[in-house]
PABASE-53576 format. One record per residue (C-alpha): residue number from 1; z, x, y negated. Coordinates in steps of 0.25 Angstrom, whole numbers, plus 5000, padded with zeros to 4 digits. Layout:
BEGIN
rec num NUM, zz Z, xx X, yy Y
...
REM end
This chain:
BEGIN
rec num 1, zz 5149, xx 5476, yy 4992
rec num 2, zz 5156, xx 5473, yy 5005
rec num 3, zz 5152, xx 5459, yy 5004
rec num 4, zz 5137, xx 5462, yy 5003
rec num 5, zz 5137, xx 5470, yy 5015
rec num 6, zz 5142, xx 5461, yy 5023
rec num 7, zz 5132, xx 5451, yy 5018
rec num 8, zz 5122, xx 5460, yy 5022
rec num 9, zz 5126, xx 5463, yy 5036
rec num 10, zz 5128, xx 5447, yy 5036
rec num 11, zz 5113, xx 5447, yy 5032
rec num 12, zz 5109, xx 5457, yy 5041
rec num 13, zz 5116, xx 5450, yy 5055
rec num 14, zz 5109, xx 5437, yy 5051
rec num 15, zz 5095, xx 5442, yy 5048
rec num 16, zz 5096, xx 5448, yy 5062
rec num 17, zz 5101, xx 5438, yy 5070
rec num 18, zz 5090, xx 5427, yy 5062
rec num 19, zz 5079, xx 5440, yy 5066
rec num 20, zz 5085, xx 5440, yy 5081
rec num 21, zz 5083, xx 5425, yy 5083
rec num 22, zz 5070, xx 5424, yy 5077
rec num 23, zz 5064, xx 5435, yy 5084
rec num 24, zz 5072, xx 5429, yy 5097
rec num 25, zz 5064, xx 5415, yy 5092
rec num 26, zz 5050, xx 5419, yy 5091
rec num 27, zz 5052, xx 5428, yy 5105
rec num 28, zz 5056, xx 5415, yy 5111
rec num 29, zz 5043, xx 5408, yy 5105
rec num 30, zz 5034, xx 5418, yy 5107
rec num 31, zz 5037, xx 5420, yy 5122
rec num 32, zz 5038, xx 5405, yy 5125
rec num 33, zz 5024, xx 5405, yy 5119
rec num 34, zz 5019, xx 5413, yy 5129
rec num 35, zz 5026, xx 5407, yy 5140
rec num 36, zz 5020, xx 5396, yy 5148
rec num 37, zz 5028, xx 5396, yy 5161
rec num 38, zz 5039, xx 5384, yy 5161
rec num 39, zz 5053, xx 5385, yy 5158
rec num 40, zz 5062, xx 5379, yy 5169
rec num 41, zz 5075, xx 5374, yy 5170
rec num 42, zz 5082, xx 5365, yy 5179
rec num 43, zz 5083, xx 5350, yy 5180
rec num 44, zz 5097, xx 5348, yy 5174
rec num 45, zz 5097, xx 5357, yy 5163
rec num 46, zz 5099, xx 5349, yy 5149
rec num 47, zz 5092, xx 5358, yy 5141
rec num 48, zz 5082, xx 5347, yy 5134
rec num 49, zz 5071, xx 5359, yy 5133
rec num 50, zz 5059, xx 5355, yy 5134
rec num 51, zz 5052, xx 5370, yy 5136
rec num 52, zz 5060, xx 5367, yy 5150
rec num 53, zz 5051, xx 5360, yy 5161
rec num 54, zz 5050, xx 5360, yy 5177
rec num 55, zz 5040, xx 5361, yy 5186
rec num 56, zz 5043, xx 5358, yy 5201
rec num 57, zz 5057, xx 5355, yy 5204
rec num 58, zz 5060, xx 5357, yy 5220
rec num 59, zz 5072, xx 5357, yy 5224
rec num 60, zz 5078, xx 5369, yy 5235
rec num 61, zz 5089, xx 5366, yy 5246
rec num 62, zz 5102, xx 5372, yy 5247
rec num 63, zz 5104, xx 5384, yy 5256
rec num 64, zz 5090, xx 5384, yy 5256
rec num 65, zz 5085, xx 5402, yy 5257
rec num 66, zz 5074, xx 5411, yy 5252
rec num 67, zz 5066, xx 5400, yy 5244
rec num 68, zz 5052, xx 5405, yy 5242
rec num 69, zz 5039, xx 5399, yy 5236
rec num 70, zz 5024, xx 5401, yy 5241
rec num 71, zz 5016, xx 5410, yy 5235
rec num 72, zz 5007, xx 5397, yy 5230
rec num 73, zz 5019, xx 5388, yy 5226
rec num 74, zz 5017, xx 5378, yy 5236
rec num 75, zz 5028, xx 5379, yy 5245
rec num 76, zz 5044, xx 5384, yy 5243
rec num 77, zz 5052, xx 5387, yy 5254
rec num 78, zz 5068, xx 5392, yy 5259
rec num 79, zz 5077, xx 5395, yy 5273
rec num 80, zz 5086, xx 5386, yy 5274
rec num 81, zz 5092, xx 5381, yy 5289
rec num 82, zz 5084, xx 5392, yy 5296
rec num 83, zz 5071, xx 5386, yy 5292
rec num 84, zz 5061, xx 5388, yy 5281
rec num 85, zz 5059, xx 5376, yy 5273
rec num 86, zz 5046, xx 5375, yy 5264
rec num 87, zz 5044, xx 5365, yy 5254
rec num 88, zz 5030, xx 5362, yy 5244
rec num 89, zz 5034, xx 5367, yy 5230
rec num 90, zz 5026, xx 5355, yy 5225
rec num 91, zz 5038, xx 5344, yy 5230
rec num 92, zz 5048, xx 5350, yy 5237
rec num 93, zz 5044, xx 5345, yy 5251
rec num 94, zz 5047, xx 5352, yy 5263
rec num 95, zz 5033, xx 5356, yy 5268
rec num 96, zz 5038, xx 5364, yy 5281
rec num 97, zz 5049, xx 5371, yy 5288
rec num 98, zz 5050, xx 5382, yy 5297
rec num 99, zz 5060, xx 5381, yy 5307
rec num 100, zz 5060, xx 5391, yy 5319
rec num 101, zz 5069, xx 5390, yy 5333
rec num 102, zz 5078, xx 5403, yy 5327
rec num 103, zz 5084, xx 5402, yy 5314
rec num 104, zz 5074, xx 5407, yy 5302
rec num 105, zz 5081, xx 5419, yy 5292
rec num 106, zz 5070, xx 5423, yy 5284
rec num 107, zz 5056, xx 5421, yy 5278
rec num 108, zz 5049, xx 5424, yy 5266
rec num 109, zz 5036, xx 5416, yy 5261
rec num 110, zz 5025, xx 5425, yy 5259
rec num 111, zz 5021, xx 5427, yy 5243
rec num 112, zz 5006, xx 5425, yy 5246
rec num 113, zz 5005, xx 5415, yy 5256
rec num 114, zz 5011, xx 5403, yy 5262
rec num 115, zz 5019, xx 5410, yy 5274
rec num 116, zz 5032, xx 5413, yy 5279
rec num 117, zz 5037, xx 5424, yy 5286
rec num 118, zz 5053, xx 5421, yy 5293
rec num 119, zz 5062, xx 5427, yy 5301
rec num 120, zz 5070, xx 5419, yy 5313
rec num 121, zz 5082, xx 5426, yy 5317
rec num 122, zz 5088, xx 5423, yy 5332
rec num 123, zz 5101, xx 5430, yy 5333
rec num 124, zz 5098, xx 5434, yy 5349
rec num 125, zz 5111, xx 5444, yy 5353
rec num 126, zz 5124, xx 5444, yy 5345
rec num 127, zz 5118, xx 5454, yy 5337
rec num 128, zz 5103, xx 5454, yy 5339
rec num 129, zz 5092, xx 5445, yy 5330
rec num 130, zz 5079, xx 5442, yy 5333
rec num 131, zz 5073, xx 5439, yy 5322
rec num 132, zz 5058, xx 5435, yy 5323
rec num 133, zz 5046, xx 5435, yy 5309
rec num 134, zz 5039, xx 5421, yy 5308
rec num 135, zz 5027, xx 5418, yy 5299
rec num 136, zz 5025, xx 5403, yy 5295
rec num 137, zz 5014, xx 5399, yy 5287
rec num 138, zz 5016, xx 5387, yy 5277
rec num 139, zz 5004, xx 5380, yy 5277
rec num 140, zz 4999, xx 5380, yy 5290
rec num 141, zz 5014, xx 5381, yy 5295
rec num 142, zz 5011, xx 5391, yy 5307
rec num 143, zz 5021, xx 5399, yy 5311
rec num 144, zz 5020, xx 5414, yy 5316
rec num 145, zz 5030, xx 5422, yy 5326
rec num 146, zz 5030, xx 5437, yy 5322
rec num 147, zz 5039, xx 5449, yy 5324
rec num 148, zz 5053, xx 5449, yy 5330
rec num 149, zz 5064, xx 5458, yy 5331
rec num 150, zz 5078, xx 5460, yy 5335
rec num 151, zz 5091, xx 5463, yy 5324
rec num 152, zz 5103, xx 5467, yy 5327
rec num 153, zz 5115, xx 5462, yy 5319
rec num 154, zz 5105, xx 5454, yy 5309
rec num 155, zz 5110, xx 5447, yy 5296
rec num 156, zz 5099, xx 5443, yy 5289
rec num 157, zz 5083, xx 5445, yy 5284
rec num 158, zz 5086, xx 5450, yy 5269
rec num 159, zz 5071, xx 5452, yy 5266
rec num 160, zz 5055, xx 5452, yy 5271
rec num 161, zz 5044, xx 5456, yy 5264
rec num 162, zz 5031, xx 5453, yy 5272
rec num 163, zz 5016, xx 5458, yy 5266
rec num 164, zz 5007, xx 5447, yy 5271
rec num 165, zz 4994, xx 5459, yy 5269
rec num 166, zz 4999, xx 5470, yy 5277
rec num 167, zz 5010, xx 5458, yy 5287
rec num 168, zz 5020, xx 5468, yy 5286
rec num 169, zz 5036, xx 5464, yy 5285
rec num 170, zz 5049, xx 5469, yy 5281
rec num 171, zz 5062, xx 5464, yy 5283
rec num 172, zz 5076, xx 5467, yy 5277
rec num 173, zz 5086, xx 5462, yy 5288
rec num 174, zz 5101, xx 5463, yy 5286
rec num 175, zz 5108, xx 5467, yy 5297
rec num 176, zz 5125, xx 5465, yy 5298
rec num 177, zz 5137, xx 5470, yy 5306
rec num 178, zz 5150, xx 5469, yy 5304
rec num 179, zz 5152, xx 5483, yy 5296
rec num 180, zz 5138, xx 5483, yy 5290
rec num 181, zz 5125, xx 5475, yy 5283
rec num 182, zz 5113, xx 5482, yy 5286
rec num 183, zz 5097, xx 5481, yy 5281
rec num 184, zz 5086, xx 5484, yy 5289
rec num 185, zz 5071, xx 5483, yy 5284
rec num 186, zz 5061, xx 5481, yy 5294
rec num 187, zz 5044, xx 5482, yy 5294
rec num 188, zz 5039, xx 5471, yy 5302
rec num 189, zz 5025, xx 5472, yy 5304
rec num 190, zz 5020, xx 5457, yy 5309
rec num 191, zz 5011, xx 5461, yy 5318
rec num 192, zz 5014, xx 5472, yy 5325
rec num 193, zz 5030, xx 5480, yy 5324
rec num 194, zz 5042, xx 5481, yy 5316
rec num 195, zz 5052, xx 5492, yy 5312
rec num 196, zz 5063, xx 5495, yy 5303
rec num 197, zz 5061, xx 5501, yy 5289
rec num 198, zz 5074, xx 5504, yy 5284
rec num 199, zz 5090, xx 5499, yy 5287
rec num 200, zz 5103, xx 5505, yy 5283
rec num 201, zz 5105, xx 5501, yy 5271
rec num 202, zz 5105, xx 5486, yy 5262
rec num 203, zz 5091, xx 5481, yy 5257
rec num 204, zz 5090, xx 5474, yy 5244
rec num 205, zz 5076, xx 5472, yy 5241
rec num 206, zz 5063, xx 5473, yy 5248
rec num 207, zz 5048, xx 5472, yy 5245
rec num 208, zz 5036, xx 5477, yy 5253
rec num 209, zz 5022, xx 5479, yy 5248
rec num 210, zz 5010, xx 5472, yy 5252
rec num 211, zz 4999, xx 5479, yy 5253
rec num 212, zz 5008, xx 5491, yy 5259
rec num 213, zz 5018, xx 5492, yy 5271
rec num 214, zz 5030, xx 5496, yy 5262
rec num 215, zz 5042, xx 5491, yy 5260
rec num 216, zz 5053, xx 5494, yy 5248
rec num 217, zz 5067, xx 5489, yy 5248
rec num 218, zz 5079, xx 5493, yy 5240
rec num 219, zz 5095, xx 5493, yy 5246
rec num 220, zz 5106, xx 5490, yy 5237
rec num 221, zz 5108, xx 5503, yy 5232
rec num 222, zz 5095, xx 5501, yy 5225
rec num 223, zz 5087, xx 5511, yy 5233
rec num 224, zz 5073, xx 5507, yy 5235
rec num 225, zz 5066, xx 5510, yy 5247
rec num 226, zz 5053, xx 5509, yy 5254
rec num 227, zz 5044, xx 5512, yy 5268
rec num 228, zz 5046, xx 5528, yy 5263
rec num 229, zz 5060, xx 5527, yy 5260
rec num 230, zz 5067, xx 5528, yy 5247
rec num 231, zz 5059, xx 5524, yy 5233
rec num 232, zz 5064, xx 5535, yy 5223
rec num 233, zz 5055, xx 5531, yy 5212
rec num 234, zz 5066, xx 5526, yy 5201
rec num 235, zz 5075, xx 5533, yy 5194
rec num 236, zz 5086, xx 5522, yy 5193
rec num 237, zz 5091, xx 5512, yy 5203
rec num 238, zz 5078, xx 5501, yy 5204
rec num 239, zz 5077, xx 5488, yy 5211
rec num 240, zz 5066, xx 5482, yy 5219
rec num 241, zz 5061, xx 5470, yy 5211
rec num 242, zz 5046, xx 5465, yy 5215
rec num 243, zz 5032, xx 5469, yy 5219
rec num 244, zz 5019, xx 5464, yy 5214
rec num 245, zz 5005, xx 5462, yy 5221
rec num 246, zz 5002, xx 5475, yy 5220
rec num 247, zz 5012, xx 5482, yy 5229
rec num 248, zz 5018, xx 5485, yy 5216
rec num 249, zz 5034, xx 5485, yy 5216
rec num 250, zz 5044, xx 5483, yy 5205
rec num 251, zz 5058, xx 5489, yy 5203
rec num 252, zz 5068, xx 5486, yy 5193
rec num 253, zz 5078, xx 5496, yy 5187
rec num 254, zz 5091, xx 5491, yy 5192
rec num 255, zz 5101, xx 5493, yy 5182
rec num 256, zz 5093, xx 5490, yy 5171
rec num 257, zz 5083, xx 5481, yy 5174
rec num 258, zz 5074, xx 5486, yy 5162
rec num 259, zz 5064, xx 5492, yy 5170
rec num 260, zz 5053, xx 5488, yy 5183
rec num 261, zz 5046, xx 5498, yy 5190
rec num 262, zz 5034, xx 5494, yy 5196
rec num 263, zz 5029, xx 5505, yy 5207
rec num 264, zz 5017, xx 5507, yy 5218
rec num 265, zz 5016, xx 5515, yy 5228
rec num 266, zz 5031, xx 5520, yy 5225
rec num 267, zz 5026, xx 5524, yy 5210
rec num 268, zz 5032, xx 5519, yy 5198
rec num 269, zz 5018, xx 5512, yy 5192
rec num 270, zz 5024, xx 5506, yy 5180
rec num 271, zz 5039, xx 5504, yy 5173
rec num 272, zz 5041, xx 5490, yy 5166
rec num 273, zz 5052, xx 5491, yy 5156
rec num 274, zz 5058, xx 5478, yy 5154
rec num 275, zz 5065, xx 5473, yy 5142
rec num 276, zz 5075, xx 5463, yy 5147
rec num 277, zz 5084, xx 5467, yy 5159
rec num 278, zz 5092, xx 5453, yy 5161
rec num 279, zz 5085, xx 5453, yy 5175
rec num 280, zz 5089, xx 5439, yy 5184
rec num 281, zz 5082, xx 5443, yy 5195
rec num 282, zz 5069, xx 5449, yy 5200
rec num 283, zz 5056, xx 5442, yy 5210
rec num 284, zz 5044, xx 5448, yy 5215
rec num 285, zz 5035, xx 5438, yy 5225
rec num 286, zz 5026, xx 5450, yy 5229
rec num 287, zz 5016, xx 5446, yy 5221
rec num 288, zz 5024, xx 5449, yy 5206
rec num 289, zz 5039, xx 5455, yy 5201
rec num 290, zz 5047, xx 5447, yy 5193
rec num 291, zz 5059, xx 5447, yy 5184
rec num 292, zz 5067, xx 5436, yy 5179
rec num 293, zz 5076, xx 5436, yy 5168
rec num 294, zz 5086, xx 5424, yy 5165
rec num 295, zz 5076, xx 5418, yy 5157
rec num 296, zz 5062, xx 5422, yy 5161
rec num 297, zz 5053, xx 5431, yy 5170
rec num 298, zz 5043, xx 5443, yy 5171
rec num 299, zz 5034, xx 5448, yy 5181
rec num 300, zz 5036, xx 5461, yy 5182
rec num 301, zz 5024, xx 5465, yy 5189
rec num 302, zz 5013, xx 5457, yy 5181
rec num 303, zz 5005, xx 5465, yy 5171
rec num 304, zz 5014, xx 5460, yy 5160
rec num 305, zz 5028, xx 5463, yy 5167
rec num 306, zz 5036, xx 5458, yy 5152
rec num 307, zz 5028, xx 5445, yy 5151
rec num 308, zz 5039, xx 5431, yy 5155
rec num 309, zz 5031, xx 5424, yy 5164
rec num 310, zz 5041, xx 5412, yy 5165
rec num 311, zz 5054, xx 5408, yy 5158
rec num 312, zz 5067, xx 5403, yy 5165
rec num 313, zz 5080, xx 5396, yy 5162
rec num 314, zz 5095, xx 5397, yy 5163
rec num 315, zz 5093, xx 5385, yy 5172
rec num 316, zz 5083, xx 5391, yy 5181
rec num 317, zz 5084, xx 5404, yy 5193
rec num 318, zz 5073, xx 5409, yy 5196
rec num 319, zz 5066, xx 5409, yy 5211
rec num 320, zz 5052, xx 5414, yy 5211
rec num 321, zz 5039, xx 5415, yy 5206
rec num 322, zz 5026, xx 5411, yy 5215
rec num 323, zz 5013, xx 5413, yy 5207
rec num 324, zz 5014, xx 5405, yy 5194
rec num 325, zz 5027, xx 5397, yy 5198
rec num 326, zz 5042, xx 5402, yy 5197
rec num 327, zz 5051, xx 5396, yy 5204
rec num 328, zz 5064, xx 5392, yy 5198
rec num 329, zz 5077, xx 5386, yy 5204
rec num 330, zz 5088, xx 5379, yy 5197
rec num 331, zz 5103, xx 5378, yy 5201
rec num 332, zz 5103, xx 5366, yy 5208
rec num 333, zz 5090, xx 5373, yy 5217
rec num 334, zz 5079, xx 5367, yy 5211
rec num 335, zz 5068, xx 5372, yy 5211
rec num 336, zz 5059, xx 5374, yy 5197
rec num 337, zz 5046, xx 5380, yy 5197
rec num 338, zz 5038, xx 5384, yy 5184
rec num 339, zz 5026, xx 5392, yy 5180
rec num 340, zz 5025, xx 5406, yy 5176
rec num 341, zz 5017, xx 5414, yy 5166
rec num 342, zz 5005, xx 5421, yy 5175
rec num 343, zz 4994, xx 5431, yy 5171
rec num 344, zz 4985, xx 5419, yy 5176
rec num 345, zz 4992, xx 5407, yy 5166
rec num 346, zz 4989, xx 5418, yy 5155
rec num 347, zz 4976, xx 5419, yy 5157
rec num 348, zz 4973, xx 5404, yy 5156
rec num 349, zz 4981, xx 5402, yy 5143
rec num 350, zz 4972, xx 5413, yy 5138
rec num 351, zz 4960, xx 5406, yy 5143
rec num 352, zz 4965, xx 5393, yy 5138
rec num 353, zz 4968, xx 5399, yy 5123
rec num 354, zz 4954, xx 5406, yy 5123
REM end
């Protein structure tokens, strides 16, 4: 009798292990089914696999900071030295460079249009800056001399949010003595004045609407701010992950990672609950919200906030996503980029079947 149970438990371990791998097996078949984005991985891996192809491969220079990508995919660029360097995505070739007389600290490339904003800093007392806000425009390389203002004991530009439909600014700027490490967010209206919105504390994160002068930031004691003062909207610790066309922003529950609120107007508007919390990292390029897992991603603020929209590799970190390309970078800093799954390459695989 004590034989035949153990047969049976035997029976039973087996017929759920073969049940696990086969359900495993047909999940694997039927998601690569629906998957149409590339899967990448780098140059040297010796995997054989044919599912595994590349795109572009570009390559990006030590030391070089903040690398970016143009909202139309044709144009990459990084700080390195003090200067901005932009290259074509197409070959790698350096299209232009902007190099000012004072060192350059800072710039973001906008998400809808080919222009730069950056920040030169001129250190003019032993403890004042002068830091002055540029625009550079990448096509027709025209450069524009904006705001500038004094800081006192400055470190460094953490963060700039610019909203190109109302031209409104805000910057994060460390400050740093020898006792403390200070943040100060300031509004920077480009054609007109400048003031400062919050300091006293350390800033994480930070995202400004588009269509309305407000900001939201979060310190590092995962409070979450905004041009009123403090968010108190959640009831557990929430961290500021993205915003969306709409002025729509995105929070993730920070311990748990199960779950993103997406809010307007300072209202919850929706609560996605999400099945894997294995989170790598989060992206938003103000136009969408992202979460990448280690071996694919979601958009978070598309109308089908589950659906994988592109698969990744061990091999492979990932750097952004600018329309239908994601930008990947291997461990030698080359640069992969791939398609994605859109709403729009949905829509013409239906077309096609029909």
């Amino acid at each position: 009798m004590k034989k035949f149970f153990i047969y049976i438990l035997l029976f039973a371990a087996v017929g759920t292990i073969v049940t696990f791998v086969g359900l495993t097996l047909v999940d694997d078949f039927i998601y690569s089914l629906s998957q149409t984005s590339a899967i990448v991985t780098t140059p040297v891996a010796s995997s054989g696999d044919s599912e595994f192809k590349e795109d572009t491969k570009l390559k990006i220079e030590d030391g070089a900071q903040y690398v970016q990508y143009s909202f139309n995919n044709k144009y990459y660029s990084y700080l390195k030295d003090s200067k901005v360097y932009i290259n074509n995505v197409s070959d790698g070739k350096q299209y232009s460079v902007i190099e000012e007389e004072d060192p350059i600290c800072y710039y973001n490339l906008l998400y809808d249009k080919n222009l730069i904003i950056y920040i030169t800093a001129k250190q003019t007392t032993t403890t004042r800056t002068k830091l002055v806000i540029n625009t550079y425009d990448i096509e027709s390389q025209r450069k524009v001399e904006y705001n500038s203002f004094n800081v006192n004991n400055f470190s460094c530009v953490k963060d700039m949010n610019m909203s190109p439909i109302i031209n409104i600014i805000y910057i994060n700027i460390e400050t740093k003595t020898l006792t403390s490490t200070n943040n100060t967010i300031y509004r920077v209206d480009l054609f007109n004045s400048m003031s400062q919105v919050r300091s006293g504390t350390i800033f994480e994160k930070m995202i400004m609407l588009q269509h309305k002068d407000r900001v939201y930031y979060e310190d590092t004691k995962s409070n979450i701010y905004t041009t009123g003062g403090r968010l108190s909207l959640f009831k557990t610790k929430v961290e500021l992950i993205g915003i969306d066309l709409d002025d729509n922003l995105y929070f993730m529950d920070k311990d748990t990672k199960s779950i993103v609120y997406k809010v307007n107007n300072n209202k919850i508007v929706d609560t996605i609950k999400l099945s894997d919390t294995d989170v790598v990292k989060t992206y938003t390029n103000n136009i969408g919200t992202y979460i990448v897992y280690p071996t694919y991603v979601i958009e978070v603020s598309s109308n089908d906030p589950y659906r994988r929209i592109a698969r990744l590799s061990k091999y492979v970190e990932f750097e952004a996503i600018k329309d239908d390309t994601m930008y990947l970078r291997t461990s030698d800093n080359t640069l992969v980029t791939t398609k994605v799954l859109t709403d729009d390459s949905e829509e013409n695989e239906e077309n096609i079947e029909e």
